[in-house]
C-alpha positions as CSV (number, residue, x, y, z in Angstrom):
1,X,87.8,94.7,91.6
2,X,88.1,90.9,92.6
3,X,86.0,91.2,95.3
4,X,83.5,92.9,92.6
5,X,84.1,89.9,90.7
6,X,83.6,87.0,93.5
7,X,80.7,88.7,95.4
8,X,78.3,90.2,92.0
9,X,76.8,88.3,89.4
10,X,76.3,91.0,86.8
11,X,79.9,92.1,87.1
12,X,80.8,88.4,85.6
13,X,78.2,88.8,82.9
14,X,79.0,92.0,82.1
15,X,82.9,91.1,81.7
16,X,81.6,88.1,80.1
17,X,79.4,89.6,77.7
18,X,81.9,92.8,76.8
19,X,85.1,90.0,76.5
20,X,82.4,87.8,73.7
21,X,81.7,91.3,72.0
22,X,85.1,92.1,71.9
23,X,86.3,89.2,70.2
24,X,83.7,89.2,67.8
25,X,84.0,92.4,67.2
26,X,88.1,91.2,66.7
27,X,86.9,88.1,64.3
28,X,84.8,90.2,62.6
29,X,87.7,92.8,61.8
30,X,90.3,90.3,60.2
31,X,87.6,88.2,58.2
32,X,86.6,91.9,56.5
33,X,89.7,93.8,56.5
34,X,91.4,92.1,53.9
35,X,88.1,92.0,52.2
36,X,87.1,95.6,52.7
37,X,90.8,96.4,51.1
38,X,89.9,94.5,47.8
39,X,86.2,95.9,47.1
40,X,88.0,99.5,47.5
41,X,91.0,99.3,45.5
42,X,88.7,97.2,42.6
43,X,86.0,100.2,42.4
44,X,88.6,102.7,42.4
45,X,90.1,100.9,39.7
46,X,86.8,100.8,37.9
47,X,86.8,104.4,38.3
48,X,90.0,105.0,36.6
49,X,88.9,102.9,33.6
50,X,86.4,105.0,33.4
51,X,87.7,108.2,33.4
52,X,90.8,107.7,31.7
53,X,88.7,106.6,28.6
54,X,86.0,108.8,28.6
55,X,89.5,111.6,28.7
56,X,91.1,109.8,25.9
57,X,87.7,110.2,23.9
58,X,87.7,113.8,24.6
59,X,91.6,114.6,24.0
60,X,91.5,112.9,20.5
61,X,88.2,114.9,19.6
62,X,89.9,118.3,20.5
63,X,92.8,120.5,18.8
64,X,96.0,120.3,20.7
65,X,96.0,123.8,21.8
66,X,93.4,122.5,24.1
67,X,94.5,119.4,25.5
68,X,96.5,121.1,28.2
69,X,93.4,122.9,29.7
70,X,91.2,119.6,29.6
71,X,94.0,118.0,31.6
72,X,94.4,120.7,34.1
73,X,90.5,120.6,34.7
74,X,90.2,117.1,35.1
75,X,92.8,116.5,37.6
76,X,91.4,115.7,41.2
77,X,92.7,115.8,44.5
78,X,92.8,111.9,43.9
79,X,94.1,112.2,40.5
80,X,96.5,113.1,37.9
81,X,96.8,113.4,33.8
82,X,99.4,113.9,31.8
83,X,100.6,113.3,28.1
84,X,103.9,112.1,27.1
85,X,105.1,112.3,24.0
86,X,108.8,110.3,24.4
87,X,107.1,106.9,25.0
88,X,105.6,105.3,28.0
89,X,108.8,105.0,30.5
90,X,109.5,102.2,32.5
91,X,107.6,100.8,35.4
92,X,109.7,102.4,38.0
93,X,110.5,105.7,36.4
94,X,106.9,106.0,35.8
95,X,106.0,105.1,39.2
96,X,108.4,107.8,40.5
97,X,106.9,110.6,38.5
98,X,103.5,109.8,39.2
99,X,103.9,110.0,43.0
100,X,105.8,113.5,42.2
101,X,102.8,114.7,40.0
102,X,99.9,113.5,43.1
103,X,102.2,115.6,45.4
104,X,101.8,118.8,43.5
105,X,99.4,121.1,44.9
106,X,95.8,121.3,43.4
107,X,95.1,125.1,42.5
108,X,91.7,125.8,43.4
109,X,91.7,127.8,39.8
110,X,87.8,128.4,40.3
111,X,88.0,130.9,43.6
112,X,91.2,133.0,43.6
113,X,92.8,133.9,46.3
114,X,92.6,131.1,48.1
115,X,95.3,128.1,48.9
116,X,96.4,125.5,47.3
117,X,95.0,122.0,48.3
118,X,97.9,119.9,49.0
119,X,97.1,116.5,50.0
120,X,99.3,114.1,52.3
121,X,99.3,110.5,50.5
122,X,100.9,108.5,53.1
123,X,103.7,107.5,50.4
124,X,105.6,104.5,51.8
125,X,109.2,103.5,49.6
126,X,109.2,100.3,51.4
127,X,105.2,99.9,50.5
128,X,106.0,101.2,46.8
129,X,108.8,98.6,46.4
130,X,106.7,95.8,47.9
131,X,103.5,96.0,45.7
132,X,102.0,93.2,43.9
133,X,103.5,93.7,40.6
134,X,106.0,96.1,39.8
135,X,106.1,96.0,35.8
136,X,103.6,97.2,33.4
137,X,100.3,94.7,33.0
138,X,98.8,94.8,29.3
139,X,95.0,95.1,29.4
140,X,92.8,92.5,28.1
141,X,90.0,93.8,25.7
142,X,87.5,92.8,28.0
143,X,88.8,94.4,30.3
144,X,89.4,98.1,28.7
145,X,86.3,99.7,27.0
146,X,88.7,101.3,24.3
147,X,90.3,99.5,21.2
148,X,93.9,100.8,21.4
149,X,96.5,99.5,24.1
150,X,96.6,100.0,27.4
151,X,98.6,99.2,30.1
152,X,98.4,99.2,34.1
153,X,100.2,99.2,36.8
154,X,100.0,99.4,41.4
155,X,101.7,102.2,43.1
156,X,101.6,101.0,46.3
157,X,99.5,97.9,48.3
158,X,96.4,100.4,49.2
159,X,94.5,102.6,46.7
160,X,97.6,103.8,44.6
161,X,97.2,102.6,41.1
162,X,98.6,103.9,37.1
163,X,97.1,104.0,33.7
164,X,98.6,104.8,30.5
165,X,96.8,104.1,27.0
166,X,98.5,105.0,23.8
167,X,96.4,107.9,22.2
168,X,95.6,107.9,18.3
169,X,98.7,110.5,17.7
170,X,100.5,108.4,19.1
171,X,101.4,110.0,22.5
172,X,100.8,108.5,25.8
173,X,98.0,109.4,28.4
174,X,99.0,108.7,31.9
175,X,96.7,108.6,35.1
176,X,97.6,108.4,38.3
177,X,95.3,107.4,41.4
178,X,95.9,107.4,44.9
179,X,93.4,107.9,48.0
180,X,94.7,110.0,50.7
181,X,95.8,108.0,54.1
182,X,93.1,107.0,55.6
183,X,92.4,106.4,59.2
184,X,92.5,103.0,60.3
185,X,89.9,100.6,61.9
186,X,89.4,102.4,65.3
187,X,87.9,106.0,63.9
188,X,86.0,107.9,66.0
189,X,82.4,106.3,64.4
190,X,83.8,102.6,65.1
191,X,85.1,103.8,68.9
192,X,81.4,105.3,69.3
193,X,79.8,102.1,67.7
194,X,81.5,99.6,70.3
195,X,80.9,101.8,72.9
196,X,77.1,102.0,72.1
197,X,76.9,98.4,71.5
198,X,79.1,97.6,74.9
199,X,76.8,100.0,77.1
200,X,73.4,98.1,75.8
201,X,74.7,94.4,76.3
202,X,76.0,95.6,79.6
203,X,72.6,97.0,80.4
204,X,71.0,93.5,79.3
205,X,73.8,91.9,81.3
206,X,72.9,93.6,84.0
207,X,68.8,92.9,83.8
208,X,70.0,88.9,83.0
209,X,72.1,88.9,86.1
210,X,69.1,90.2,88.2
211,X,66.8,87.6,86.8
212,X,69.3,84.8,87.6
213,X,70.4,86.6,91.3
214,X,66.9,87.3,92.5
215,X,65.5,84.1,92.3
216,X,68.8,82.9,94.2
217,X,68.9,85.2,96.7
218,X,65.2,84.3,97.3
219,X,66.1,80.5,97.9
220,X,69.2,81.3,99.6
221,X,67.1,83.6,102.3
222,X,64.3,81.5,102.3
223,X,67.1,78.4,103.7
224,X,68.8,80.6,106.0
225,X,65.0,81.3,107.5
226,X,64.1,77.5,107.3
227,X,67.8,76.5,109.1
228,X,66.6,78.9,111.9
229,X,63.3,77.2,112.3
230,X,61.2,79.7,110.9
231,X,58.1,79.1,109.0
232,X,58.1,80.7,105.2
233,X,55.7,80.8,102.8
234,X,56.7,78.3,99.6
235,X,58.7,80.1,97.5
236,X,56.9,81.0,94.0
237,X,57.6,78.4,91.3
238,X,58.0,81.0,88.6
239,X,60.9,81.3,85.7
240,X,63.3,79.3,83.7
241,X,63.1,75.6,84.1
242,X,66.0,75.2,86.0
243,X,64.9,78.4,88.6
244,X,61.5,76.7,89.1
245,X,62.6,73.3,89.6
246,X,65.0,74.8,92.1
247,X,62.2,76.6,94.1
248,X,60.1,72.6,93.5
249,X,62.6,71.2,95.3
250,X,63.1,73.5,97.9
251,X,59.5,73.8,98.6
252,X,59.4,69.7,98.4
253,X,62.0,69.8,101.1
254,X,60.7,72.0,103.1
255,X,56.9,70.2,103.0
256,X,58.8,67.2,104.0
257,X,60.9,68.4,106.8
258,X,57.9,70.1,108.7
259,X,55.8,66.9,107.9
260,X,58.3,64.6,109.8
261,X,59.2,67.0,112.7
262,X,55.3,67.3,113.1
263,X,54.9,63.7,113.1
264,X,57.8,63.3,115.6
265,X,56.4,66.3,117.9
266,X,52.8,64.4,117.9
267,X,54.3,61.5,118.4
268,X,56.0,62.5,121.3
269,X,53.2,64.8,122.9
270,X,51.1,61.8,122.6
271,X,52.9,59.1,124.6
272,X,53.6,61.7,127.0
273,X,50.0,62.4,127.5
274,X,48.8,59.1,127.4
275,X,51.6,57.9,130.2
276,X,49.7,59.9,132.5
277,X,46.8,57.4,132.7
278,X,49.0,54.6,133.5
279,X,51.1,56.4,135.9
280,X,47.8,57.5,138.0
281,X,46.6,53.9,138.4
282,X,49.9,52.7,139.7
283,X,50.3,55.5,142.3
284,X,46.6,54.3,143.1
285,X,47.6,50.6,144.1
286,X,51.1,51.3,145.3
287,X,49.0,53.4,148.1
288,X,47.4,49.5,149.3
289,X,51.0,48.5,149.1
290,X,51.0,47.1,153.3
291,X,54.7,47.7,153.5
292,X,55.2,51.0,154.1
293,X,59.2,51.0,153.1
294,X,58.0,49.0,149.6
295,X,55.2,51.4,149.6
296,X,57.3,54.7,149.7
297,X,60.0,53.4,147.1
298,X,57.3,52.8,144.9
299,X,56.0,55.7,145.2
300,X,59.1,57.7,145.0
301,X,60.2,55.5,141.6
302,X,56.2,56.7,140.3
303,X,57.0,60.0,141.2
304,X,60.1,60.3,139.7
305,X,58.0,58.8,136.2
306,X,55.5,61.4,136.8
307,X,58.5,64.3,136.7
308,X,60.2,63.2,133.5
309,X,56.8,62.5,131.5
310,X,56.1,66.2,132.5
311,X,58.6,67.8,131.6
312,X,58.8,65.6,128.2
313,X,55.5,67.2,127.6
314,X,56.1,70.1,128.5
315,X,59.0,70.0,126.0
316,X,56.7,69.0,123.2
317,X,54.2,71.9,124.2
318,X,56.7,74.5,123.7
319,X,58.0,72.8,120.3
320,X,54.5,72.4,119.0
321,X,53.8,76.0,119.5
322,X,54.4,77.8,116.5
323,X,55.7,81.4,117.7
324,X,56.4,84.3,114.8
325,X,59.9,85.9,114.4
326,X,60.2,89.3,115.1
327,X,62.8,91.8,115.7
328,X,63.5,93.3,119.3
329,X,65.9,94.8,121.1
330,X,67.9,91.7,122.6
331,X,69.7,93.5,125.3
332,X,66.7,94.8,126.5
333,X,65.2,90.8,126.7
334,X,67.7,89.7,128.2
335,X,68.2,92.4,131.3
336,X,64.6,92.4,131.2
337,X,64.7,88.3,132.0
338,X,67.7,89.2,134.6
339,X,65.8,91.9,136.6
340,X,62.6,89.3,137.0
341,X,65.1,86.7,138.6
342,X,66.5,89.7,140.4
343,X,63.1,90.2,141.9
344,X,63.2,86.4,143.3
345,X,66.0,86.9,145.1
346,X,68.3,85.3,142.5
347,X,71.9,86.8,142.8
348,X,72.5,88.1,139.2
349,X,74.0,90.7,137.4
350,X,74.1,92.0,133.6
351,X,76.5,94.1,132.4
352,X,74.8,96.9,130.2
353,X,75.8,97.1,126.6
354,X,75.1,99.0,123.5
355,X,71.6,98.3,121.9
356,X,71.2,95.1,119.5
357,X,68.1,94.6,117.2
358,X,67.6,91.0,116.5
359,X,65.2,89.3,114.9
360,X,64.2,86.3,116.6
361,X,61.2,83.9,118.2
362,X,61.5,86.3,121.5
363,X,59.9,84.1,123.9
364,X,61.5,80.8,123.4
365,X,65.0,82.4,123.6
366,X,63.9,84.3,126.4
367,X,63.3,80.2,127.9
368,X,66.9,79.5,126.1
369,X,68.7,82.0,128.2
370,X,66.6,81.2,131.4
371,X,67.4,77.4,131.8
372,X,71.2,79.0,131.4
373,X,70.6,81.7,133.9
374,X,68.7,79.2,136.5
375,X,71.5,76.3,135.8
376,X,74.2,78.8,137.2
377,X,72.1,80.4,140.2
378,X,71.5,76.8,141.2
379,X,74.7,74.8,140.9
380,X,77.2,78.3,140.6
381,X,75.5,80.4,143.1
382,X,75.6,83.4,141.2
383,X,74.6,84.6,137.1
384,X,76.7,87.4,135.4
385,X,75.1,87.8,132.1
386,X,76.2,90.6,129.0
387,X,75.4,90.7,125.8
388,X,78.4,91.6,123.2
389,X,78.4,91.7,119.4
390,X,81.2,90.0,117.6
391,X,82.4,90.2,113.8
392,X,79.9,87.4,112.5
393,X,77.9,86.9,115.6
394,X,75.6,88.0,118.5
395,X,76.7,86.4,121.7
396,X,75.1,86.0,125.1
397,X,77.2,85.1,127.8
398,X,76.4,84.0,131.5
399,X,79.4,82.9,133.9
400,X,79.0,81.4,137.4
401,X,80.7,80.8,140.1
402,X,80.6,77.0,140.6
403,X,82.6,73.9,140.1
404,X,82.6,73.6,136.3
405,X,81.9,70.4,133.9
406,X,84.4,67.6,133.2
407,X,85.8,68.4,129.7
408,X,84.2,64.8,129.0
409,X,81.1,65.7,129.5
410,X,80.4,69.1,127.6
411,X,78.6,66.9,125.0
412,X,76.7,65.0,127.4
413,X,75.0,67.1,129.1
414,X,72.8,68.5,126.6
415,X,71.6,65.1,126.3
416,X,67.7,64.7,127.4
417,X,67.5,63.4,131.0
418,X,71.3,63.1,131.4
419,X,72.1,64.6,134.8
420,X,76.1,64.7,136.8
421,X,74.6,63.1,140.1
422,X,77.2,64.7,142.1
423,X,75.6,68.3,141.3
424,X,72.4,67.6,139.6
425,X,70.4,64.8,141.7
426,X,66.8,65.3,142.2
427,X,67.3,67.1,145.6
428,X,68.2,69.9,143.5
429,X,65.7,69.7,140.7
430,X,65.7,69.1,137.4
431,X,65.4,66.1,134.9
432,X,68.0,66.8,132.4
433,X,65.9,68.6,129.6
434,X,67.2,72.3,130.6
435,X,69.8,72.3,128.3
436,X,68.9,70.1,125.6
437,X,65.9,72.3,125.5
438,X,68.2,75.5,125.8
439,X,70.2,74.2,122.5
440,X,67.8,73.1,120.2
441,X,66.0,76.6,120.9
442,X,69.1,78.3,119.9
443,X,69.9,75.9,117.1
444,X,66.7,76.6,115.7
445,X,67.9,80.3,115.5
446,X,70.9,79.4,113.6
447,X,73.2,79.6,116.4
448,X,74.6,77.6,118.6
449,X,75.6,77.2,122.7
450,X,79.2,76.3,124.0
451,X,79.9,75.7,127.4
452,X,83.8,76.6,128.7
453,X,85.4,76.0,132.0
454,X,87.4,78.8,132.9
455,X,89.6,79.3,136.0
456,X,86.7,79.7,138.9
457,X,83.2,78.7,137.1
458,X,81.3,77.4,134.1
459,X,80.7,79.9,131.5
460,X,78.0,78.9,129.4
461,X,78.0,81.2,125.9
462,X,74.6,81.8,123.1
463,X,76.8,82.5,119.9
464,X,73.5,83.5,117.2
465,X,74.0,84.5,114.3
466,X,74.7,88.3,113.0
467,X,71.8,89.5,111.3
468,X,70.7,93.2,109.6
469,X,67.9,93.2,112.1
470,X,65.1,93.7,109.2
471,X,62.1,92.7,108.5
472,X,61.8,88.7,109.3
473,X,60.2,86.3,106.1
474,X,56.3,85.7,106.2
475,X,54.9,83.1,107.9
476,X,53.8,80.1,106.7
477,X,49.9,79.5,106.9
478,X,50.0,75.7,107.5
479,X,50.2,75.9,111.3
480,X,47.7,73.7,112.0
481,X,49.6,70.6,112.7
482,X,51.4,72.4,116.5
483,X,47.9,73.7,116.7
484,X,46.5,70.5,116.7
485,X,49.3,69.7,119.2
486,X,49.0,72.2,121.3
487,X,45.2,71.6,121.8
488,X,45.6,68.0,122.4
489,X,47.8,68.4,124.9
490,X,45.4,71.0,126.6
491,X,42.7,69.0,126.6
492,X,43.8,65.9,129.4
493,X,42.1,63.9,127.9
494,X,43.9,60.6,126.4
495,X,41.2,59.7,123.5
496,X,42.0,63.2,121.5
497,X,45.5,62.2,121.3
498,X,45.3,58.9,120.4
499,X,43.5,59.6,116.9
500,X,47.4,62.2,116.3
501,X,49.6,59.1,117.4
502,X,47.5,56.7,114.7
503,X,48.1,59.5,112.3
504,X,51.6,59.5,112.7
505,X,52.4,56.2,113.1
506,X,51.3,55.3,109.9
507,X,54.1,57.6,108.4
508,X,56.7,55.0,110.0
């Protein structure tokens, strides 16, 4: 249940919504009670009035002989008449009596045969003794239609109530009134009422929570996507004030972001380019260079220029390049990258595992888990590679067999151009960008790549993110910034990027 509670939105506004109705429904019950109590117990003392003179008429306008069967046949299961000829007794005597007389049994005189109707009152001595006035009330005239006395008084604190009025022979005619016991708040109607009434707000609850959640999830998803470098379509500005400013500012963000990484990305492709140029005319005149040692230093310094300015470009190439996500069977990319390496001569091995759908930009982690592979063939002599799926992640693993990094350094090297000269000099290759390239690649899938020394070898681990493996978020169409890019960097020729690094540099 508190799982339900933390992880749904309509389970809060449901409890929410049935906890307001409740108390409402509570409020509501105390204001009116009390007041409920009083409009009964005054028309049922109307009543009486009533009655008891329209039967006070009709008693004084008939012979005696008859008075006995008027009373009999105007008693209800509510009420009782009697005469008394000794005087009107005192309050609790009366009282007394008239609860005895509402107890009798009603004859159903009109269908013989059948039972008596005996009628459960709900008498209470402690509510008899407690009621609002135990002694006889004399009736105002304007309150008694008739001329002659009368006088009134409570049986209990609910319905119960006595009349007496003093005939014109002189004898007394009583009435007695009491409801039956009735049920209390909670009958069956008001149970089926609150349950109605909590079923539809919970329904509405649960189409509010949707509203709200949707639009959440939406931006949530849509961030997630955006963290891993993917390009989504702007979310639509649609709903409540606060939703759509929400998805304004997310979209604002988003415009923003892509805007200064593609200014950064052209910046970047087009000093790389335009080094080139440079770089040519100095290998030209350090070839007149007479000293040949001078000469060949030169050179070498040019050619090392020449190494790093391609690979920074190639490095912008790849970035520019907008690739789509889609989901594929990463096991199957991965041994598929280990048996081409395989095919090279490359000792490597990858430990078959169960199948893992991933959704993902294939080729630039295929170039992610490459530079790892290569890095350990090269300075580890060997690659073992599997592919394993955790609680919370999907991780790619490749161990080697070499000397390891100093625990100072596991930062450092993912640093552009940095390179440990006692393993990675140019006699071996590289410039440093293999693994910065390697972790912003995976970084732009969410994940992340940690390197570990363990007891013989480096092992170098992809740790991505665990995904369902559906469908990946639309792409964005404004693409044609890395288009641009990537066709600029095509071309070789220095005047078509130099119009992108004026564009950008006026955004600085």
């Amino acid at each position: 249940m508190m799982g339900l509670w933390t992880r749904s939105l309509a389970a809060r506004f449901i409890c929410f919504t049935l906890l307001s109705l409740m108390l409402s429904q509570a409020i509501v019950f105390f204001i009116s009670w009390d007041e409920h109590g009083q409009a009964i117990r005054k028309a049922a003392k109307g009543e009486i009035f009533s009655r008891c003179a329209s039967l006070a008429r009709v008693l004084e306008a008939t012979p005696p002989s008859l008075q006995t069967d008027i009373l009999n046949a105007s008693n209800t299961s509510s009420a009782r008449y009697w005469i008394s000829t000794n005087g009107l007794k005192d309050a609790s005597a009366w009282r007394e009596e008239a609860w005895e007389r509402l107890a009798q049994p009603l004859p159903r005189v009109s269908f013989p045969g059948h039972s008596v109707v005996r009628l459960d009152f709900g008498r209470n001595t402690a509510s008899s003794s407690g009621v609002t006035s135990s002694q006889w009330i004399d009736l105002k005239p304007e309150a008694w239609p008739l001329s002659r006395p009368a006088k009134f008084l409570y049986l209990d604190d609910a319905t119960g109530m006595g009349l007496a009025v003093q005939l014109a022979n002189g004898a007394w005619l009583n009435t007695a009134f009491a409801k039956p016991a009735q049920d209390g708040f909670w009958t069956s109607k008001s149970t089926l009422a609150l349950g109605l009434s909590a079923l539809s707000l919970s329904i509405i609850a649960v189409f509010a929570a949707r509203g709200i959640a949707q639009p959440l999830r939406r931006i949530a998803v849509a961030a997630e996507a955006l963290g891993r470098g993917q390009e989504i379509v702007p979310l639509p500005e649609t709903g409540p004030d606060d939703i759509r400013r929400t998805a304004e500012a997310f979209n604002r963000m988003q415009a923003r972001l892509h805007r200064f990484v593609d200014d950064r990305t052209r910046m970047l492709a087009a000093i790389g380019h335009d080094l080139r140029t440079p770089l040519t005319s100095l290998r030209l005149r350090a070839e007149f260079v007479p000293d040949e040692d001078i000469r060949e230093k030169m050179l070498s310094t040019i050619t090392e220029i020449q190494t790093m300015t391609e690979a920074t470009l190639a490095f912008a190439r790849e970035d520019a390049t907008a690739e789509n996500t889609r989901t594929v069977d990463l096991s199957a990319l991965v041994e598929s990258l280990c048996d081409d390496l395989a095919e090279l001569g490359c000792d490597i091995s990858f430990s078959e595992g169960q199948k893992i759908s991933y959704s993902c930009r294939p080729d630039a982690l295929r170039r992610a888990c490459r530079n790892l592979v290569e890095n350990a063939i090269r300075y580890g002599e060997r690659a073992r590679v599997r592919v394993e799926r955790q609680t919370d992640s999907v991780d790619i693993t490749v161990s080697d067999d070499g000397p390891g990094i100093p625990d100072g350094a596991k930062e450092q090297v993912f640093t552009p151009f940095f390179r440990i000269e006692n393993s990675r000099n140019r006699e071996t290759g590289g410039v440093g960008l293999g693994l910065s390239i390697a972790r912003t690649i995976v970084r732009h899938h969410g994940g992340d790549i940690v390197l570990t020394n363990k007891q013989k070898g480096l092992q170098a681990t992809i740790s991505l993110p665990a995904l369902d493996g559906g469908p990946p978020p639309p792409i964005s169409p404004p693409v044609a910034a890395a288009k641009d890019v990537t066709n600029a960097l095509e071309s070789e020729k220095p005047s078509s990027v130099a119009p992108i690094l004026q564009r950008a540099s006026k955004s600085y």
